[in-house]
C-alpha positions as CSV (number, residue, x, y, z in Angstrom):
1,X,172.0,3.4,18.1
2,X,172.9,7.0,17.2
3,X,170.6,8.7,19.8
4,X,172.5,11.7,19.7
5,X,172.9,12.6,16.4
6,X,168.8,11.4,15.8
7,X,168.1,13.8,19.1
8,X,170.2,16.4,16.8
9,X,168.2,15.9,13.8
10,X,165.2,16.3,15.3
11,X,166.2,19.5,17.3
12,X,168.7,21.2,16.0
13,X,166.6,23.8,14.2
14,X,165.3,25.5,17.7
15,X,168.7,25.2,18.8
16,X,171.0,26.5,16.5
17,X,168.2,29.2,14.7
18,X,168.4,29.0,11.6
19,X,169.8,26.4,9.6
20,X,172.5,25.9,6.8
21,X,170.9,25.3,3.5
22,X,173.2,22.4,1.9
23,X,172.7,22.3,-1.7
24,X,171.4,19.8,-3.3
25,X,173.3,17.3,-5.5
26,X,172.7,16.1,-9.3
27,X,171.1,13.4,-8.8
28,X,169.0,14.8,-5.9
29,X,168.4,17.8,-8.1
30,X,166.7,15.1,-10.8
31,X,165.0,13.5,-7.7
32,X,163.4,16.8,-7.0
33,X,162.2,17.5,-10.7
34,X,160.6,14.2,-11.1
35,X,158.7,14.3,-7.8
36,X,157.1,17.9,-9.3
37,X,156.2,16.3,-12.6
38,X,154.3,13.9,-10.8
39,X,153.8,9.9,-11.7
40,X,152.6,10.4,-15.4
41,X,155.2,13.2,-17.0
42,X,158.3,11.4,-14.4
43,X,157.7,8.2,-15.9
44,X,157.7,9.2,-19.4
45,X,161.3,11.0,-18.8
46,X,162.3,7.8,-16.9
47,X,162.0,5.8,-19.6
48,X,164.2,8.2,-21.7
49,X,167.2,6.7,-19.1
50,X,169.8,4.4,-18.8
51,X,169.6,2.1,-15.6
52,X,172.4,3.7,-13.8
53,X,170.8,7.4,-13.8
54,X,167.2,5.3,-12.6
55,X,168.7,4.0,-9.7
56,X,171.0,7.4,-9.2
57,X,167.8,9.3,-9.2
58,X,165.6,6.3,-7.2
59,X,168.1,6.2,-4.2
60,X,168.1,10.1,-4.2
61,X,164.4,10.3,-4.0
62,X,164.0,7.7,-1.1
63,X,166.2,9.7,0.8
64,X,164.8,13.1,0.7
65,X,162.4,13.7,3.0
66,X,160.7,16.9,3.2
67,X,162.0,19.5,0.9
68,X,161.9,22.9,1.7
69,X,160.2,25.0,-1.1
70,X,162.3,27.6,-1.1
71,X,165.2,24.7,-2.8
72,X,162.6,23.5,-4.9
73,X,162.5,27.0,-6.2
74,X,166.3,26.9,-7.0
75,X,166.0,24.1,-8.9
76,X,163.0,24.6,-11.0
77,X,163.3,27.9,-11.6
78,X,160.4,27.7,-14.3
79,X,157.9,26.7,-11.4
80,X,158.8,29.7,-8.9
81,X,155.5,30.3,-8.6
82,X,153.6,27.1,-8.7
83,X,156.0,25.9,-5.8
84,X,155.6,29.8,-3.8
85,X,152.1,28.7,-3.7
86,X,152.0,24.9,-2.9
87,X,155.0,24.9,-0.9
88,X,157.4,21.7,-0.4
89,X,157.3,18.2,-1.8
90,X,158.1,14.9,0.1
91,X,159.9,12.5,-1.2
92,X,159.7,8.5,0.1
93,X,160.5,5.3,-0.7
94,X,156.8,4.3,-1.5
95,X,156.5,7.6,-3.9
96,X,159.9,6.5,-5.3
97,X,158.2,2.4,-6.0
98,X,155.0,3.3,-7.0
99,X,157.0,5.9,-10.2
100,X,159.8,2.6,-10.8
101,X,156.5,0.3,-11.2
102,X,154.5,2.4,-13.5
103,X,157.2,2.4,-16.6
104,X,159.8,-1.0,-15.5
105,X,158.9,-4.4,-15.2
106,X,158.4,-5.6,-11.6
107,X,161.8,-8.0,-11.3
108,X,163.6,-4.6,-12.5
109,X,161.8,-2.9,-9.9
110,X,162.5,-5.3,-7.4
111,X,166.2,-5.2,-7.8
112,X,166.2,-1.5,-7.6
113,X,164.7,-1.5,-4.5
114,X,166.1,-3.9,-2.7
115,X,169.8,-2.2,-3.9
116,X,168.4,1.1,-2.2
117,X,166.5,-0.5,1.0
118,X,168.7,-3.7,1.5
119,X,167.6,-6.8,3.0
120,X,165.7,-5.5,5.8
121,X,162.4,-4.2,3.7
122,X,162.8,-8.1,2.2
123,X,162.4,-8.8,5.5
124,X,159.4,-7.1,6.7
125,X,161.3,-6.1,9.6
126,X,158.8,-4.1,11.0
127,X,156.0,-5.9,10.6
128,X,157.6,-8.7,12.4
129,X,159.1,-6.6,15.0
130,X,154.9,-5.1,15.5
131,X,154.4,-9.2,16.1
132,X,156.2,-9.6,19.1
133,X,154.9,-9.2,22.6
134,X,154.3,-5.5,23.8
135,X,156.1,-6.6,27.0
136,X,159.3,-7.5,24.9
137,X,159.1,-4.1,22.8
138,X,158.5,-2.1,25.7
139,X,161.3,-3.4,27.7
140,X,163.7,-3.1,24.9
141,X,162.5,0.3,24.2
142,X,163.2,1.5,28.4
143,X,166.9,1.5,27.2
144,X,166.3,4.2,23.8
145,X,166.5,7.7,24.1
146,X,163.0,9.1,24.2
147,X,163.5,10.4,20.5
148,X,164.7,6.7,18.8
149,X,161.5,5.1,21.0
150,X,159.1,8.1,19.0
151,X,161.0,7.2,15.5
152,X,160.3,3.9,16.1
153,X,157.3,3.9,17.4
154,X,156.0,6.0,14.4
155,X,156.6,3.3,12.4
156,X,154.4,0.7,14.1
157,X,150.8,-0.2,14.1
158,X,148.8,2.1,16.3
159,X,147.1,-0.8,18.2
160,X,150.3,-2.4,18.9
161,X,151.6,1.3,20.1
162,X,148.6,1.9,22.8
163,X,149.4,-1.3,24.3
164,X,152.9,-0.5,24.3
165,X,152.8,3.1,25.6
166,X,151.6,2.7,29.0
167,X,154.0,-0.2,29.7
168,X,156.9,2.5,29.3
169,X,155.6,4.6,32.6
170,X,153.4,7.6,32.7
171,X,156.7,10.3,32.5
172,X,158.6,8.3,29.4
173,X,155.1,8.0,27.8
174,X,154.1,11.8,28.2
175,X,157.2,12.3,27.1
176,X,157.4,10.0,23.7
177,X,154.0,11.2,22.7
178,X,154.9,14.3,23.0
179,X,157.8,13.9,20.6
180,X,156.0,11.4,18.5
181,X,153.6,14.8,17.9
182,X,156.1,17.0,16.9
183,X,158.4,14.3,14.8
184,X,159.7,15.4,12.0
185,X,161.2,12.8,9.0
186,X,164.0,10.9,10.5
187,X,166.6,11.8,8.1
188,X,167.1,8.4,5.5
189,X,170.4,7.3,6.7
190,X,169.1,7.1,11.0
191,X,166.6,5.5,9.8
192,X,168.5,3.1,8.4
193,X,170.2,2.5,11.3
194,X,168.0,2.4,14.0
195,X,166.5,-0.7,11.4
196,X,170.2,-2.1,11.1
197,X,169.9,-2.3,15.4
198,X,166.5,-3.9,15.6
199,X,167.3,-6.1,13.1
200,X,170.8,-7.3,15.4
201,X,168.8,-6.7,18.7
202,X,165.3,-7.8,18.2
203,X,164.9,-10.3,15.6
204,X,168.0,-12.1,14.9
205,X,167.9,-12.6,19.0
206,X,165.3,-14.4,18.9
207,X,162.7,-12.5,20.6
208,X,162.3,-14.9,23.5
209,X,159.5,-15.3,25.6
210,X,159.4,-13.7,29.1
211,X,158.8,-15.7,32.1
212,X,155.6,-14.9,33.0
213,X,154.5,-15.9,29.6
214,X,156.6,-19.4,29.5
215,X,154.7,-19.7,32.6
216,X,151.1,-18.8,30.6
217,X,152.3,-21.1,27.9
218,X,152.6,-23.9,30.5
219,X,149.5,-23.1,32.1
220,X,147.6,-23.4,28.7
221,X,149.3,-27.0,28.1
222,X,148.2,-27.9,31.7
223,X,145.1,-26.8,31.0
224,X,145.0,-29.5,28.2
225,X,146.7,-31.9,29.3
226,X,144.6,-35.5,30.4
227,X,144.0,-34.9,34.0
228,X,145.7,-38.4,35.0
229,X,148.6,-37.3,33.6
230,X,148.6,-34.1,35.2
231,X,147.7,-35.5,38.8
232,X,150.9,-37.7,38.0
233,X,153.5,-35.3,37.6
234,X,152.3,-32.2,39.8
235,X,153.3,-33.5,43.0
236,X,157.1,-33.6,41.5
237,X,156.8,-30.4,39.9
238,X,155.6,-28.8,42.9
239,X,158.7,-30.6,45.0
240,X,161.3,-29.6,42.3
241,X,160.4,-26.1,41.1
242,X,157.8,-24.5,44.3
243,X,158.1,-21.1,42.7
244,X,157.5,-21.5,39.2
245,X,155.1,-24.4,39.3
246,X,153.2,-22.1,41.7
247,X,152.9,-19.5,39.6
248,X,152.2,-21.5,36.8
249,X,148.7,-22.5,39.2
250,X,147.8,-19.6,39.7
251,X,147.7,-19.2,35.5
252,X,145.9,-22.0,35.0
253,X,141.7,-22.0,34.3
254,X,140.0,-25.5,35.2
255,X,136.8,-27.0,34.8
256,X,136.5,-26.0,38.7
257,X,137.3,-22.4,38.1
258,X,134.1,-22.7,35.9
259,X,131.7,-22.4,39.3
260,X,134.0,-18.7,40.0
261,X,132.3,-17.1,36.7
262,X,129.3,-14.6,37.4
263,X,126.0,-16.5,37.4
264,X,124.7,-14.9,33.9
265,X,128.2,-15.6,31.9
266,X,128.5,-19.6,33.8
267,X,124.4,-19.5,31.7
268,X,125.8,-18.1,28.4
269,X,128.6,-21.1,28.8
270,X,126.0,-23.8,29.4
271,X,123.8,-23.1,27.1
272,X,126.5,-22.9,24.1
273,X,127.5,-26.8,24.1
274,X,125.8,-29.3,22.2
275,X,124.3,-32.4,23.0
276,X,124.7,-33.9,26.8
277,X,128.1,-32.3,26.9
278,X,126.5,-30.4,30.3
279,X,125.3,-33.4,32.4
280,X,128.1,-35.6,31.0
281,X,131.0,-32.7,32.0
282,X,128.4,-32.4,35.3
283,X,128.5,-36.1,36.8
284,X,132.0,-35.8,37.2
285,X,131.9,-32.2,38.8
286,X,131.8,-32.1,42.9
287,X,128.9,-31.3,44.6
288,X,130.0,-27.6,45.3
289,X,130.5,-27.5,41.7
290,X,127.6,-29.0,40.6
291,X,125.5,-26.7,43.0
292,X,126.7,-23.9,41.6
293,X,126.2,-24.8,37.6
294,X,122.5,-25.7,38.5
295,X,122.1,-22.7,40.3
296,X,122.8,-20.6,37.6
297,X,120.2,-22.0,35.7
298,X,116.0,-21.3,35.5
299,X,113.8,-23.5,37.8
300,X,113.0,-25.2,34.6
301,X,116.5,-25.8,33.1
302,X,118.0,-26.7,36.2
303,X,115.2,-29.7,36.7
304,X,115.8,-31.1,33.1
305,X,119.2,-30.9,33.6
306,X,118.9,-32.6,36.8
307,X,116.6,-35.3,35.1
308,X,119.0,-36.0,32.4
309,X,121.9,-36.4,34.4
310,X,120.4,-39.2,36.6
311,X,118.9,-41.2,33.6
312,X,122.4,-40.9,32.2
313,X,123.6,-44.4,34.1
314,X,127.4,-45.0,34.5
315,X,129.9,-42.9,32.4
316,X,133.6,-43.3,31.4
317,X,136.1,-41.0,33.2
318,X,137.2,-39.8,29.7
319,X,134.2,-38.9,28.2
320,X,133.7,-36.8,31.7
321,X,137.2,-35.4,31.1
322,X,136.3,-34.8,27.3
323,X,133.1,-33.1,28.2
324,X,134.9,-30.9,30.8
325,X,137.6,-29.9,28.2
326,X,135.0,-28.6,25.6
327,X,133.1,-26.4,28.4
328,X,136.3,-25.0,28.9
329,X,137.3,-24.3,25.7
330,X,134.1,-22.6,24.9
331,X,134.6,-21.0,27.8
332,X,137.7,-19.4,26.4
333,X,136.3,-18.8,23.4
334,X,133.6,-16.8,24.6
335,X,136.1,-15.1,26.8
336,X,138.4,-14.0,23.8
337,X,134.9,-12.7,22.0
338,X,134.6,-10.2,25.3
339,X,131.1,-11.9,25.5
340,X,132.3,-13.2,29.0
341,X,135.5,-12.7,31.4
342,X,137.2,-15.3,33.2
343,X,138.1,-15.2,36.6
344,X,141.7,-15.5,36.4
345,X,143.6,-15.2,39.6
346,X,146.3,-12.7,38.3
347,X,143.8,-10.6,35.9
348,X,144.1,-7.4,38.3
349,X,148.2,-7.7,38.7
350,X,150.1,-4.7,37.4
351,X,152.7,-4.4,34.8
């Protein structure tokens, strides 16, 4: 990635004083005219052109950025004043559609566009790039230049950025908001760039998952998995891969983990399931675990429950399983609500 010429961009005016004006070209002299007619008159001189002077004039306008006033000035000499008074105009890709949609037909437009942008607006690349994990984008972003992380952070959802910030360190973070604050447009042609590398880097790789979440991803399938099964193949797991397949334990939230929850949230799970999922999920808890659901429970509660579960006669193993399995997974679900938290053994470990 260009780091050095986007660290230029970005602060070569406090370095070198002040800058050299470069003209502007025809077509971005056009570009300039139509953004200070605005939508209405622009499109009605649009229509007045040939194809190749639309997409001339389109691809100049996407990649002009903020334009000084005193250029627009130069060019439209007939609004001196008008522009000495409102200053600059900013040109964009989205100002550049929304004019191309309001006089062509939208496969016209579409063609346009894509000629300017490429594939990689096609693409969505940075909504898909947002979907990844914030571990994954922060450690790919440790290697970029504080500058290219604030360009490319600025183009990201803010909730995705504050959980991606503090994963950088306190210094790079001070540092990229900082930047992020002061940013200027990225010139069109960096821009373009730095989405040519995430494109190579990011989502062409890939994007695969880390270890710890392979090892969450396991945990959850464990979680799931018929007990039998799982009692079957742990004792090789924990022979043939110690490390990982204790890690992966340590991830994992069972029906036992259930009696670990604080009294009032192990109530708000009990009192959620229907039917006689509670005693059923119950008889096959141990006694510790049983002690502590009842205990959790109003002297009143805790002797109907009591009552049910002994009039209850024999049960099948997998109906205790099943019942187990849907305490749990209201358990989660209540968890990813924020109504409760679940004691997970790792939830304190720092990233």
């Amino acid at each position: 990635m260009a780091v050095t010429d986007l660290k230029r961009s970005q602060t070569g005016r406090a370095s070198a004083g002040t800058p050299r004006r470069r003209k502007p070209t025809g077509p971005q002299k056009a570009a300039i005219l139509f953004l200070c007619l605005g939508e209405k008159r622009g499109s009605a001189l649009m229509q007045k052109l040939d194809m190749e002077d639309i997409q001339a004039i389109t691809r100049a306008m996407s990649g002009l950025g903020p334009i000084d006033s005193v250029i627009v000035e130069e060019v439209l000499t007939d609004f001196t004043d008008a522009m000495a008074n409102g200053g600059g105009v900013v040109g964009s890709f989205s100002v550049a559609e929304n004019l191309l949609r309001s006089l062509l037909p939208p496969e016209q437009v579409d063609g346009i566009l894509k000629d300017i942008r490429g594939p990689l607006k096609e693409k969505d690349l940075w909504a898909r790039f947002s979907s990844l994990s914030e571990n994954v984008i922060a450690n790919y972003l440790k290697g970029e230049h504080e500058q290219t992380i604030a360009a490319i952070l600025s183009n990201m959802k803010s909730d995705v950025v504050a959980k991606v910030l503090p994963l950088l360190g306190q210094d790079k973070m001070q540092d990229v908001i900082e930047r992020m604050i002061r940013m200027e447009a990225v010139p069109h042609h960096m821009m373009q760039q730095i989405e040519e590398t995430l494109q190579r880097d990011i989502i062409n790789a890939g994007a695969q998952p880390t270890t710890a979440e392979m090892h969450q991803k396991m945990a959850d399938l464990f979680n799931k998995l018929d007990r039998a099964a799982f009692d079957a193949i742990a004792p090789e797991l924990e022979k043939r891969l110690p490390d990982s397949f204790g890690a992966i334990k340590q991830k994992m939230f069972t029906f036992e983990d259930l009696g670990r929850l604080d009294a009032m949230d192990l109530a708000k799970v009990m009192r959620g399931v229907p039917g006689n999922t509670l005693p059923m999920a119950l008889r096959g808890a141990s006694e510790d675990v049983r002690a502590t659901f009842l205990g959790a429970l109003p002297g009143r509660s805790r002797d109907m429950l009591e009552e049910e579960m002994a009039t209850m006669g024999a049960v099948r193993g997998r109906d205790v399983r099943d019942a187990q399995a849907a305490l749990l997974d209201y358990a989660r679900q209540l968890a990813d609500e924020e109504v409760i938290r679940l004691p997970i053994d790792d939830e304190d470990e720092m990233f």
